[in-house]
VOGU-3710 file (C-alpha; in Angstrom, 3 decimals, decimal comma):
1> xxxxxxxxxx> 178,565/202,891/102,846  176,890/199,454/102,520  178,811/196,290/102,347  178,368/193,344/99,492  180,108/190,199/99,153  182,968/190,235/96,375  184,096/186,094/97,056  185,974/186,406/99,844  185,958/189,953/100,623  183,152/192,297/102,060
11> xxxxxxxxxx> 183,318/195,660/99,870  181,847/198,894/99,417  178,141/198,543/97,413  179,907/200,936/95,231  183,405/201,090/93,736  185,252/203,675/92,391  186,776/203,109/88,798  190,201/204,494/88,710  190,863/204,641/84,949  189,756/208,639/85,006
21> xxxxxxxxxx> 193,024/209,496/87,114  195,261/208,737/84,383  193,226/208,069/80,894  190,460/208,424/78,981  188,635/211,599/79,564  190,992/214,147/79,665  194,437/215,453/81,685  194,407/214,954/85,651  197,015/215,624/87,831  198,842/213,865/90,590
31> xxxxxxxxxx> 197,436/216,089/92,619  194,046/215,923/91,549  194,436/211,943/91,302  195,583/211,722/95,374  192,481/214,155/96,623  190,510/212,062/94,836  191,636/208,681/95,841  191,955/209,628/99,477  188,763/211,578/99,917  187,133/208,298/98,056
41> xxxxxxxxxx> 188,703/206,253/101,061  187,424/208,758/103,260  183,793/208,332/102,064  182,965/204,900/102,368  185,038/203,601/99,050  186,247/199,979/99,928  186,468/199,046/96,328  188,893/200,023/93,790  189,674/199,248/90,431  192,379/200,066/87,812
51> xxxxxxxxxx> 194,037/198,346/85,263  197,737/197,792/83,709  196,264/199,947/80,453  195,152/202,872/82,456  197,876/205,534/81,615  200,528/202,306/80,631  200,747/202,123/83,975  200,314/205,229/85,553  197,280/204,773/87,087  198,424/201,741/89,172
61> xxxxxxxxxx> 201,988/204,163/89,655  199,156/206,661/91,132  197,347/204,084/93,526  200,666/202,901/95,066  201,846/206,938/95,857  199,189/208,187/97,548  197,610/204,893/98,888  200,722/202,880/100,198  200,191/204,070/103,409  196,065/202,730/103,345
71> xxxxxxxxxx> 196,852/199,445/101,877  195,018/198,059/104,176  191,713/200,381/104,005  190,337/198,980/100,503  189,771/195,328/98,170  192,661/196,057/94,971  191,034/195,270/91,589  193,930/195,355/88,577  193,947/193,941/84,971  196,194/192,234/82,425
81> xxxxxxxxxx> 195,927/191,264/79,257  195,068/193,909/77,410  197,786/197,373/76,498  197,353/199,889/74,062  199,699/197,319/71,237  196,436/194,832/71,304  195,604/191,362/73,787  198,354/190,313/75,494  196,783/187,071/76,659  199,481/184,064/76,577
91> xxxxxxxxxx> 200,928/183,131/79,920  204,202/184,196/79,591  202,508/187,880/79,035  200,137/187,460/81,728  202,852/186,696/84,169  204,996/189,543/83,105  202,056/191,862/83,505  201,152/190,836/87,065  205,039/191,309/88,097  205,077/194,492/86,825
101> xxxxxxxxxx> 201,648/195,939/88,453  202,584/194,013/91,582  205,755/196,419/91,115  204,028/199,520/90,402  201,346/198,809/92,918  204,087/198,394/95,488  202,502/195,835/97,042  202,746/192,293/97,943  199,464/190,760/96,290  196,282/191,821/94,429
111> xxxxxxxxxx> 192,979/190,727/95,804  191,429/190,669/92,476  193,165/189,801/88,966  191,462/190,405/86,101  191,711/189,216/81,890  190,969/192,745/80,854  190,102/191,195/77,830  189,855/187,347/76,588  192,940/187,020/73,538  191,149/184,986/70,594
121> xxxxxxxxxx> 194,686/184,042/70,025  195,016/182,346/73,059  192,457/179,802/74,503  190,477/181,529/77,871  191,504/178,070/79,599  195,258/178,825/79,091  194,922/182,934/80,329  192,613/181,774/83,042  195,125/178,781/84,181  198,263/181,158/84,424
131> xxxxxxxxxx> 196,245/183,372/86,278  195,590/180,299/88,582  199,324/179,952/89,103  199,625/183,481/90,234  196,947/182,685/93,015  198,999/179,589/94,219  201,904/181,881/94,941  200,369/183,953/96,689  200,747/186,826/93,870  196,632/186,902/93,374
141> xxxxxxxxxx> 194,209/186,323/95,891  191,106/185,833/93,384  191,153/186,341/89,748  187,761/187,809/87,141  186,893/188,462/83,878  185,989/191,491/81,759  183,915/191,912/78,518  183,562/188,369/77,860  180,824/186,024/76,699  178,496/183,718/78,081
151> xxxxxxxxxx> 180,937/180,513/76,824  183,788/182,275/77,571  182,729/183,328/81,224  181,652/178,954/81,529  185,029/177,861/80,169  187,149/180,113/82,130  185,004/178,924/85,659  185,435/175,251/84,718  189,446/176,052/84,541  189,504/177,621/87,953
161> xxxxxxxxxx> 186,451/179,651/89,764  185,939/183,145/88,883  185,080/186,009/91,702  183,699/188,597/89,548  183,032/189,418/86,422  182,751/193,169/85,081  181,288/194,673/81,730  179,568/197,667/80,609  176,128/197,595/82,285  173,754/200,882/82,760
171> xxxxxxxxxx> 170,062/201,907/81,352  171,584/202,588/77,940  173,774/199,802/78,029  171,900/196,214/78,230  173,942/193,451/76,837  174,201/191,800/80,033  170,978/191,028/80,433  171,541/188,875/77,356  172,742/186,004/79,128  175,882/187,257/81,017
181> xxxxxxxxxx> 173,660/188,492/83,854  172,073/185,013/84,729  175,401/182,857/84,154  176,794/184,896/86,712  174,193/184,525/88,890  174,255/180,313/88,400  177,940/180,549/88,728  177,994/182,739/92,241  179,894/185,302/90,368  179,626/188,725/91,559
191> xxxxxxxxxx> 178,569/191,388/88,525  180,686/194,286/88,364  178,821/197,268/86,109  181,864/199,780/84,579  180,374/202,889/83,145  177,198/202,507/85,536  176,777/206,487/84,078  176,485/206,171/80,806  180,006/207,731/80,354  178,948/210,991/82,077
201> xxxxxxxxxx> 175,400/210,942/79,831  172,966/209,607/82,448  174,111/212,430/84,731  173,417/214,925/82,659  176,552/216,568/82,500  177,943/215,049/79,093  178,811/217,107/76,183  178,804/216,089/72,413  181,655/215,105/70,703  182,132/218,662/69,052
211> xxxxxxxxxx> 182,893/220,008/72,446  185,301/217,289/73,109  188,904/216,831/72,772  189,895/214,345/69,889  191,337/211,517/72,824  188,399/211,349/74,517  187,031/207,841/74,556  183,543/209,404/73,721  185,222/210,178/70,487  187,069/207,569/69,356
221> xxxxxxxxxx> 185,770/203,899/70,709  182,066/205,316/72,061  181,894/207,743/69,619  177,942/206,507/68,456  175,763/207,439/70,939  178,274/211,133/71,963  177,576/212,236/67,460  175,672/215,399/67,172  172,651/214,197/66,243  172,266/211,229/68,237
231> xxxxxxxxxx> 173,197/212,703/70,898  170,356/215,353/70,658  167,764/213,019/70,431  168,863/210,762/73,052  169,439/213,544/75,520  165,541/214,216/75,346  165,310/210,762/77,120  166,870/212,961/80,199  163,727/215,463/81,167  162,009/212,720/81,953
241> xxxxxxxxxx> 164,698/210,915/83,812  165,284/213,803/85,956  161,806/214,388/86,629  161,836/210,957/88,092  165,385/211,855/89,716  163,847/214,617/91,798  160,717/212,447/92,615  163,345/210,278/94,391  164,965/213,260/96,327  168,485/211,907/94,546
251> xxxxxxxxxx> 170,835/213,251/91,583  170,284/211,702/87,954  173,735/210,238/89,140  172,763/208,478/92,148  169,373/207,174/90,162  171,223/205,194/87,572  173,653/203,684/90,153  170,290/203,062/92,240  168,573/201,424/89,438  171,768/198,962/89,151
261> xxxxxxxxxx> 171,890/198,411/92,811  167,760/197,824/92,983  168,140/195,300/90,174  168,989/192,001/92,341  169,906/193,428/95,326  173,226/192,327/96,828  174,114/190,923/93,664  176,133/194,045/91,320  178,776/195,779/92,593  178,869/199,464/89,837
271> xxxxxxxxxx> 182,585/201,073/89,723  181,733/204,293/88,394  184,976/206,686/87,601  185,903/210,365/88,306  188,199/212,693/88,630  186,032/214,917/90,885  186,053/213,846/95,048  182,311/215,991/94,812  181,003/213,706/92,306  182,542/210,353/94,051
281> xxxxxxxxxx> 180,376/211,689/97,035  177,600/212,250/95,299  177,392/208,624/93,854  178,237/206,992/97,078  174,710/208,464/98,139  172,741/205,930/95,782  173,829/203,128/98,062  171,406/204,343/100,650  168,925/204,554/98,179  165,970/202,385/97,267
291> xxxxxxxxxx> 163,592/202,347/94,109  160,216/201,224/93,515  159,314/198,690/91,554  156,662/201,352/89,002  159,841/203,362/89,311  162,713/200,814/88,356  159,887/199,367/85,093  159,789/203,291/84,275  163,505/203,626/83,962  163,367/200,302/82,389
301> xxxxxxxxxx> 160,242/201,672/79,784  162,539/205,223/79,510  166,071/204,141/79,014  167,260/201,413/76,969  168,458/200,323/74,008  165,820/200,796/71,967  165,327/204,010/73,158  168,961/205,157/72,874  170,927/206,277/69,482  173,782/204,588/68,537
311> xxxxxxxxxx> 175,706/201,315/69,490  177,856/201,775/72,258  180,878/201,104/70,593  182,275/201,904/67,060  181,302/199,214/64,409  184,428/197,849/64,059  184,716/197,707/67,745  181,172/195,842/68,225  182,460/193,721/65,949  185,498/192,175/67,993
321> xxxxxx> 183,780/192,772/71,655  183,807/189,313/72,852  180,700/190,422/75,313  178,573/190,963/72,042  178,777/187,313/71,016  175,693/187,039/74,157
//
């Protein structure tokens, strides 16, 4: 697969998301999760990313047993400050979270640390300065930021330089482009899109929420857009989209991960998740792939938020995303 620059490290142009192993859409099993994690490796994956909240744990527990041996093979993305009890954002917390992912990881140091999410209890400058601690003793090699706004993302750099920042970012997700997208790009941080796909919608594979279980994240915290009757209307925008799909010779899969990597090329770095090694293959195909520009301003025209139903998030949700302060 193609490379792109993550700060120091040269990565795959795609990543693969890890949370799907262990939480959010449904059971997997160990099983499952190793087949998918090595055949990733074996495709081209350089880039993976998982978090502390991903299964409490289990995800990273995952990584380390089928992966210890390939430690070497792929750039380690992890998270803190954010479990399933609410932001856990001080340092003391932050510290106790990186020792115990290090642990579960098995592994001596993660390339990239992440604030899963920025604490309003806790100024970004005091998170981001533990985490700087961690990367003088050699526990972190670079640290990043998730879901967080413009001021935020300014603050944290000022405290100690940030390698990449990731939020949602796909055709029916735009709040980057708000502001996040071009601070980044001032800042020489590296944009990482999570749920490039549209949670499953953009490749035309999604159900509704009625034929979903009650955990799934499309019904509970995305539950908007996944409703019955939003979900009819917006799945209309999909003929279309696939029409311009099979133009391309590519998958609706590959043309939404294309459209992110067309956007400023070398620039985003999209970590879509699965629990399927066909579908990880699949999207590692839209590296290779390259969009016109009538093409990417009719997926633009198509697909966006004024085309799409729903907020991405639940109301009371929106309402505490740092991200949506942009």
């Amino acid at each position: 697969m193609q490379q792109r620059k993550l700060g120091p490290f040269q990565v795959s142009a795609i990543g693969l998301g890890c949370m799907n192993i262990s939480f959010g859409y449904g059971e997997c099993s160990d099983e499952d999760a190793g087949k998918l994690l090595n055949e990733s490796l074996d495709a081209g994956y350089t880039f993976l990313d998982t978090a502390e909240l991903y299964g409490a744990g289990r995800s990273e527990t995952l990584m380390a047993k089928f992966l210890h041996s390939r430690r070497n093979d792929y750039t380690l993305a992890t998270k803190c400050g954010l479990s399933a009890e609410g932001m856990k954002g001080s340092p003391a917390q932050i510290r106790t979270s990186c020792e115990g992912s290090l642990k579960r990881l098995k592994t001596e140091v993660i390339d990239l640390y992440y604030l899963h999410r920025a604490d309003p209890k806790v100024p970004i400058e005091e998170s981001v300065g533990e985490m700087s601690r961690l990367i003088e003793e050699g526990k972190v090699q670079t640290i990043g930021l998730s879901e967080v706004s413009t001021e935020n993302l300014k603050r944290a750099h000022k405290e100690c330089p940030i390698t990449a920042l990731q939020s949602e970012y796909s055709l029916w997700s735009r709040t980057p482009e708000r502001g996040i997208l071009k601070a980044c790009q001032e800042l020489g941080v590296t944009f990482v899109p999570f749920s490039p796909l549209g949670r499953q919608f953009l490749t035309g594979h999604s159900p509704d929420v009625t034929q979903l279980p009650d955990n799934d994240l499309r019904c509970t915290i995305a539950r908007p857009r996944f409703e019955a009757d939003a979900f009819a209307k917006n799945t209309k925008l999909l003929k279309r989209f696939g029409e311009i799909a099979d133009a391309n010779g590519c998958t609706k899969a590959q043309l939404a991960l294309a459209w992110l990597l067309n956007i400023e090329e070398g620039a985003l770095i999209p970590i879509p998740g699965t629990r399927n090694p066909d579908h990880a293959r699949d999207n590692a195909g839209a590296a290779s792939i390259t969009l016109s520009e009538p093409t990417l301003s009719e997926l633009n025209e198509l697909i966006n938020e004024s085309t799409v139903v729903g907020d991405r998030y639940t109301a009371d949700r929106m309402a505490s995303a740092d991200s949506e302060k942009d």
